[in-house]
Structure formats: C-alpha cells, structure tokens
C-alpha positions, 0 to 999 in steps of 0.5 A: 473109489480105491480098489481094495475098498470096491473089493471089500464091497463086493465081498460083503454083498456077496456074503449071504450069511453076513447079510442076514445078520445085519438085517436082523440088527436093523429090524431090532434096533430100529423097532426098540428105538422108535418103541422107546421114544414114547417113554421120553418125557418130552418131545423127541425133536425138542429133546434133540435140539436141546441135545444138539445146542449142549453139544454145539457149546461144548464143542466150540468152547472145548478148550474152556470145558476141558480146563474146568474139568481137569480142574474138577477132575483132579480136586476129586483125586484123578491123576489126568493125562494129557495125551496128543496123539495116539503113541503118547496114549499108549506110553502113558498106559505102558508107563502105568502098568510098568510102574505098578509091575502089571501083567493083565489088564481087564478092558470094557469097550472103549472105541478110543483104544481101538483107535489109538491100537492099544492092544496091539502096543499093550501085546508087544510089551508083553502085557495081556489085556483081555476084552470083557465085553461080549462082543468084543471079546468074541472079536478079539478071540477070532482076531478081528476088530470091532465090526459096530460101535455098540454091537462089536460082534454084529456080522456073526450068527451064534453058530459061529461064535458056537464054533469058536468057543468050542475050538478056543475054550474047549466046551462041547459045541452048542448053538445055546446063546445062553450057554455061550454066555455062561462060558464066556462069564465063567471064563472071564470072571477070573480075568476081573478077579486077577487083573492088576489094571481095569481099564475103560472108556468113557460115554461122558465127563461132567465138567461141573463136578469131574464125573466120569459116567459109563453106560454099559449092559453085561457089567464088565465096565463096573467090574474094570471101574471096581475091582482092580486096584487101578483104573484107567480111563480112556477118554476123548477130549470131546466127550465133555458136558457141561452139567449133571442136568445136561448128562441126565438129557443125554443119558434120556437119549443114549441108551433109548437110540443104542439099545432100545433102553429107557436106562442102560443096566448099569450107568456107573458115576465116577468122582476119584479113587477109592478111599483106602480100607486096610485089612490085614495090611492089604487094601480091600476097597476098590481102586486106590489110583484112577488115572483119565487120559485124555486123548487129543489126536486130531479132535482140538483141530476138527472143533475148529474146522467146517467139520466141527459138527461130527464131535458133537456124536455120542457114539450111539450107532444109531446112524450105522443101524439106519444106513442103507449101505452100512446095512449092506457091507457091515463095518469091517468093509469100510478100509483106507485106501492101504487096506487099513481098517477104519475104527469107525464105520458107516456114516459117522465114521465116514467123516470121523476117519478122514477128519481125524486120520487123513483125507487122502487115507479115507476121504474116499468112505465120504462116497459111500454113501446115497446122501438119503438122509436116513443117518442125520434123521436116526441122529439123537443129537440131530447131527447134520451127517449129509452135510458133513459127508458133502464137506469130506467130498469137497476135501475139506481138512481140519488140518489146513483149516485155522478157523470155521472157515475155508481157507479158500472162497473156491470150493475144494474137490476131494483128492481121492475124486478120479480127475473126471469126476474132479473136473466135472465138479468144477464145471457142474459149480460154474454152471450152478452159480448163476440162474441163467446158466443152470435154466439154459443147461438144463433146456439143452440137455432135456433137448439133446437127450430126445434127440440121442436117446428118445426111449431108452434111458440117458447116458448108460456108460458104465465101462466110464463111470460105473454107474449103469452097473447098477442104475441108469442116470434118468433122462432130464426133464424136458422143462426144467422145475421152476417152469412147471411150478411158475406155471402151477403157481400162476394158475392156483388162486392164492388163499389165506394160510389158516389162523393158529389158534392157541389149542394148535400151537400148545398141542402138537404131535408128540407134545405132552400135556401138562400132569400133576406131581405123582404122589408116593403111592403112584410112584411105588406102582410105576417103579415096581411096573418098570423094574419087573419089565426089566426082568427085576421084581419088586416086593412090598413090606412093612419094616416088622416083616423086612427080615420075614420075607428076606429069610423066605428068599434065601431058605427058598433058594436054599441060599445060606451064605450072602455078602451084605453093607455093614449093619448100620446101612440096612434096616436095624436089626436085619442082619442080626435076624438072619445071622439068627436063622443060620445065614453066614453074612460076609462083608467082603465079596468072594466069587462062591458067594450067590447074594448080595445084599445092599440099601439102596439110597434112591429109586427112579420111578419112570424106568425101574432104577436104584441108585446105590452109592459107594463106601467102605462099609457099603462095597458096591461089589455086593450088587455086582459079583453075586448072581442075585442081588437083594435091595432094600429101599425106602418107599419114601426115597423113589424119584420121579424121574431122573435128573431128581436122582442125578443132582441128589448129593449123596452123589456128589459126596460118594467116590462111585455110585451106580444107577442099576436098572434090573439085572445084567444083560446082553444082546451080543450073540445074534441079538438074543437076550441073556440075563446075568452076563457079568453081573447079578441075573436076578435083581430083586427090591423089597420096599418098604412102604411104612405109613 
C-alpha cells in the first residue's frame, strides 16, 4: 500500500476520540436497520433479489433507459444536460448561474458534486454555495469533505461541532444538540430564502414518467427543489429505474438500510418546473426553470466492464456502517496514492474510486479490505462487494475493457501490488488451476512447515511482508481438506434428504403468511399508530367539528396568524370559520408565520405518510417553511401501503409532490435526534372520519 494511505491508517487508529464516534455509528445504524426489517412487506431476501434484478436490467440496458427518460424528461419541461465528465458538469452549472446573474446557491447533499469538486469551481468564479445538510454543512465550515455518504459529519463528537459554531457563528459555547441545530436552522434559513439557484442531487429518476425522487430528512432538499427560482439537479446517468412500482421497492429499502426508517421524512417527486403565478408582475410559485444534469464521468464504461455490478449501489451506507475496517479508519483515511481524498469511501468505494477515476490512483483501496463478506451481506440490493474488490486487485479496468469480458484469458495483477506480491499471484494461479499441483503443494508445505517450525507459528516475516505485525500466517495443515472430508464421507452412512412437504416449502423463515384487505377503520388505526411513533399526532373529527378543534390548536398555542391553500382545497367553510375567530390567514409563506395549513390528497397507513401534491393555489411551502404543520384528511383517502400511493394520478398530473412522514428531523450531531431541523417540528393530522 502507498505511503500516505499506511499513514492515514495509522493515524485513525490512533485516534481514540475518532474511534469512539465511529463505533456509536455502527451500533446505531445497525440495530435500526435490522429493527426496521420486520416492518418489510415481504421477505427481506426476496425483496433484495427483487431489487438487485431492476438494478442489473437498468444497468446492462442504461443506454435505452437513459434515451426514455430524457425523452420523458423533457416533455415534462426539464432542460437536461448531458455532461461527459467532471469539467463540463461544472461548466454547465457556471453557464447557469451566469446567465440568470446568480451569486448564492443553496446546496442539499449531493455526493456527484463532491465528486466532480463543485464547490471548489463554484469558489473560484466567485459564486457562494453554502451546504444546508447538517452534517455537510459542518463539514464544509471546518473545510473538510464528507467523512460518510449519509452521516457527513460522522468522525465528529458534539463537542466539537460545539467549538466550531461558537468560533464560526458567534453563539455562546454549548454541547445542546439541540441548540446546535436551532443555530444552524436560523442561520441557513436565509440562505434558502435569498438563494437565487437550489441545487440537489438525485436518490432516483423514474424513466417511465421522468420523475426526479429525493430522499431527505432535515427538509433542506425540499427548500432547494421549492424555493429558489432555479433548481439544478445533479445526477449520474446510473441512478435510473425503470418504474413508479420499481421506485416504490426501492424507496422500501433505501431508508429502511440508510436510517432505520420505514420512509425517510421527506421523499420529494419531481415531474418539471413550476407553472408561472404572477403577483405584482413577480413569480411567487416555486422554480420557474429545472435543469437535470447528467453526468457520465466514467459510469457508461464501467456498465460495460466486469465491474458493471458496483452501479447497481443506492448510495445507502450500509456497507460503510457494517465494515470492519471502515469501522476503524473512518472515511477521511481512505486517499489516492497523491494524498487525494477519495469522494467515496469503505467498500463500495473501494471499487467505485479505481473504476471511475483511476486504477492506478486508487486501486490500492481494493486491499483495504478482510474479504469478511460483512459488506455484500449489509448490501440492500445484494451487491457482490467481495467480488468486485477481487476484480479491482486482479487490475481490472473499465477503460481498456470493450465488453463484460477481459480483454485477456490470463489473469490481471493490480499495478499498485509490490512485485512480490505480483509474482506470487501468478505462481499462486499456476499452482490453483490444476487438482494435482494444489493437493501436492499443499502436503509439502504441511510437511516443511513441522520441520522448520514444528510449535511456533509459520513464516513470521514482518520486516517483508508486513504481515506479523498484526497477525501470524497459520501453520498448514498436515492433510490437506478433501482427505479428511473423503475420509469423513466414506465413513458416515449415507441417508435420505427428508421429503418438503407443502407447509415447509410455503412457510419459510421470514415469509409472511397471506392477510386479508384491511378495512378503513384498521387503516385509520394503523396510520394514526405510525405517524404518532414519528413524533406526529393524529386527531379524529367529524367535518362539523373540523373548525372547533383546528381553532382549539392555534388559540392554544396562542397562534393567530397561518398560511394555508386557497379555500376551495380545504373543508368548505374552514378558512371562513377561523378568519371569524380572529385568525390572519395568509397564502403565501413568509419565515414569521408559525402554521401552515394544507389538505392532504392521500395517506399511507404502514408508515404514518401524507402525501400533498403541489399547485399555485396549494404551495407545498405551507408544509414546509412554518414550524408546525396542520394537515386535514380524509379517512376514506389512507393507503394501505405504499406502491398504492406511488401510482395514484394525482402524481403524475402535479408538477412536485411530497410524501411527509412526521416532522423534520436529523441525526447528524453524534447520532442525537433533533426534530424541526429545517422543516416544521411538529406535524399534526385531523382526520376526518364522517361515516
């Protein structure tokens, strides 16, 4: 391994503090993922082959995918870009800001702009793009990268995110997660309400309809899609699926292995720009351009590579959480063999980085690694990690690969390998290949290693290869395997495998058994269950009392002023009611006022959602900007599950909808929960139940 990547290891293992915070990742993330499994609606291995088969046909189809969601894409009023690498990505996003005279941008997390150094090209055209995820924008204040794909802020204590905001924003030194995040909320809250361009990433792009889906938490990825005038959206030509049934299965999986989550707070669905609501000869509602950059950068060759597999990942982490050696070094150790960090870590990206920027730059990372298997079992689209790490050490390269094929019958020996290591390899591969060379060279070394070594452990020779500075090489057996199974088998009476009945075969471990439709009422229960485990709270009414028990809220809360849809979108006479009780009802946002009230269209009952969709007379900024959101709906409108939800057409026919499950929320500060990080704290549903 490279030098500067040995002293980056050991520095992080050095590092006690950094050591402690990543092991209360790990123990976090991996009692909520495997807590969150049983909630699934069917197996959790079926749904991983499921999900890996929709990821293997986009992949090896990507270039018809891809045409088909252009083409959607663009009916539906998204100006794409095509972008082949990383400097033509950036161009275009200066091209953008320049001609709409930008000078702030408001970013939510996008790995692809860290991979392509966006901030950096945005920096020296003197253009401020501020990053409003949490972590990232902790990161980004202590000049650093992103140290996890989903937890940027991973290697940090909250006392030293506590140092930081005292001595960058100027509040009185606390170690309070939450008055850390009430900091960070007020201070970037004018950073979404003065940014001339929200710029995202993108968690999937439906090729069916031309959806752009966003999975977030805190709600700074619906502020970037909602505010500004213009979005851009950053995407890799690879985060395709072919339908709204096939996002649904993925949006199962995503936040279930990310976060813990059945649903993440907010999953935004995206279908084009805005439609144009003059006030005062200003546009009042949301983005009046979305552009969709889609970056190639060495993805198009991979797919057609023997390391095709490693597009298939959905940039979970669960890979990272789960590995024995990310768990020891932490993101930031794993570099180029310039010092150059690497935008992806742990084992995913030990085979992403060489694939994508450079085998001889990072195909040393592939080593990293104890081949476990912990990574492709964590996988929730059942990537094989150990596989493709293999393939990186064997030196294989996407570029000088025309089809899923080697180029070449002999096998390949990373560039990076010390010769001997190289050599040994090949040696190692003659012997392999034939029965009867391994069985001989296997008796010989079980015979020479007693004879040289009879009681201590064999061949400790860490002044050449490094190895017994941490561990010994085991002594070989003195009879190879297949003698003692051969041995083991001819001794054992040979009996019949047991017949599979019917009953064994229907009811395997994990299966779930067949349950009749749910009716209303068990849904109503189920959905006010779930959503008041999110922290939401879920109050039943008739229509006669909506008014009554909305005006018993806000006089509770001594709320006099809310921004709510027009009229017609809520319960007739509602707003009339409470402009009667002395309520101020506004229709457009503005930071000072505390409520916002919408309708909800529907409901999904297996994890506490509402679903709102957008329009000029229902701003979807009434469920985001206030701190606490009312949402009235319809007992008759909850879902079972779901893909019922995903495929209604009121989705299709909006221009941006929302599923919400409970309030805004964030685990970025040394895994503590803070509710209301950018949107609404407190989510609250009336459901109307008139039978």
């Amino acid at each position: 391994m490279p030098n500067k990547f040995k002293t980056h290891i050991r520095t992080s293992l050095a590092n006690s503090h950094l050591q402690v915070a990543l092991d209360n990742n790990y123990e976090r993330r991996r009692d909520g993922r495997l807590a969150a499994y049983s909630s699934l609606p069917e197996d959790v291995q079926l749904m991983r082959q499921r999900a890996h088969a929709v990821r293997a046909e986009v992949i090896s189809h990507l270039d018809e995918y891809l045409e088909k969601f252009i083409r959607n894409a663009a009916a539906n009023g998204f100006i794409i870009h095509p972008a082949a690498d990383a400097a033509e990505a950036v161009q275009i996003v200066l091209d953008i800001a320049r001609s709409n005279n930008a000078r702030l941008i408001a970013k939510a997390k996008s790995m692809v702009s860290e991979e392509i150094h966006l901030n950096e090209g945005l920096e020296q055209a003197g253009i401020r793009a501020i990053e409003t995820d949490l972590g990232e924008y902790i990161v980004q204040l202590r000049g650093e990268h992103p140290a996890h794909i989903i937890t940027p802020a991973v290697h940090l204590q909250r006392a030293d995110v506590g140092k930081l905001f005292n001595e960058k924003l100027g509040i009185p030194y606390t170690e309070d997660v939450s008055v850390m995040c009430r900091a960070a909320r007020q201070e970037l809250r004018q950073v979404f309400l003065q940014a001339d361009i929200g710029l995202s990433g993108v968690n999937f792009g439906v090729a069916e309809s031309g959806t752009l889906a966003l999975v977030t938490n805190e709600g700074n990825g619906r502020m970037v899609v909602t505010l500004p005038p213009i979005h851009i959206a950053l995407m890799g030509v690879e985060r395709l699926v072919p339908s709204l049934d096939d996002l649904a299965l993925m949006l199962y999986l995503l936040p279930r292995w990310a976060t813990g989550q059945k649903l993440s707070s907010y999953v935004s669905l995206v279908n084009g720009p805005e439609t144009p609501v003059l006030t005062g000869g200003e546009i009042t509602q949301g983005p009046r351009q979305r552009h969709i950059i889609l970056l190639d950068n060495g993805r198009r060759a991979v797919s057609k590579s023997d390391l095709a597999e490693a597009l298939y990942c959905i940039r979970c982490g669960a890979c990272l959480n789960m590995c024995p050696v990310f768990r020891e070094l932490g993101g930031h150790a794993y570099v180029g063999i310039h010092g150059q960090g690497s935008t992806y870590s742990g084992p995913i990206g030990s085979v992403i980085s060489p694939a994508l920027f450079g085998q001889s730059e990072f195909g040393h990372l592939a080593r990293a690694s104890s081949l476990c298997g912990a990574c492709k079992e964590a996988c929730p689209v059942d990537i094989d990690l150990p596989k493709l790490l293999l393939r990186i050490r064997a030196g294989i390269n996407p570029s000088q690969q025309v089809d899923n094929r080697q180029t070449s019958s002999q096998p390949r020996y990373s560039p990076n390998a010390p010769g001997y290591l190289a050599w040994g390899l090949r040696a190692f591969n003659w012997m392999a290949i034939s029965p009867w060379r391994f069985a001989f060279a296997q008796r010989m070394a079980g015979f020479f290693s007693r004879l040289v070594a009879p009681k201590t452990p064999w061949l400790h020779l860490p002044a050449i290869t490094g190895w017994g500075y941490s561990k010994d090489f085991p002594r070989p057996a003195s009879r190879p395997f297949r003698d003692h199974w051969a041995q083991r088998k001819s001794a054992a009476p040979e009996s019949p495998a047991p017949a599979l009945s019917r009953q064994s075969v229907v009811e395997q471990p994990g299966s779930k058994p067949a349950e009749s439709a749910p009716s209303q009422v068990d849904l109503v229960e189920q959905f006010a269950r779930e959503l008041s485990a999110l922290g939401g709270t879920v109050r039943t009414c008739q229509s006669s009392e909506l008014g009554k028990c909305i005006l018993d809220f806000l006089q509770k809360g001594d709320f006099r002023r809310i921004q709510a849809w027009d009229g017609a979108q809520l319960p007739k006479g509602l707003l009339d009611e409470l402009r009667a009780a002395g309520i101020q009802v506004d229709t457009d946002h503005d930071p000072a006022i505390p409520v916002g009230l919408t309708g909800v269209d529907a409901a999904i009952a297996e994890s506490g959602t509402l679903l709102l969709t957008g329009a000029p007379d229902r701003p979807l900024t009434a469920s985001l900007v206030p701190e606490i959101h009312l949402a009235v709906l319809h007992a008759s409108t909850i879902h079972a599950d779901l893909p019922e939800v995903l495929n209604l057409p009121e989705i299709q026919q909006s221009k941006a909808a929302v599923l919400i499950s409970g309030p805004s929320r964030t685990a970025d500060i040394e895994m503590t929960l803070s509710m209301g990080m950018h949107g609404p704290r407190e989510v609250h549903a009336f459901c109307l139940n008139d039978r």
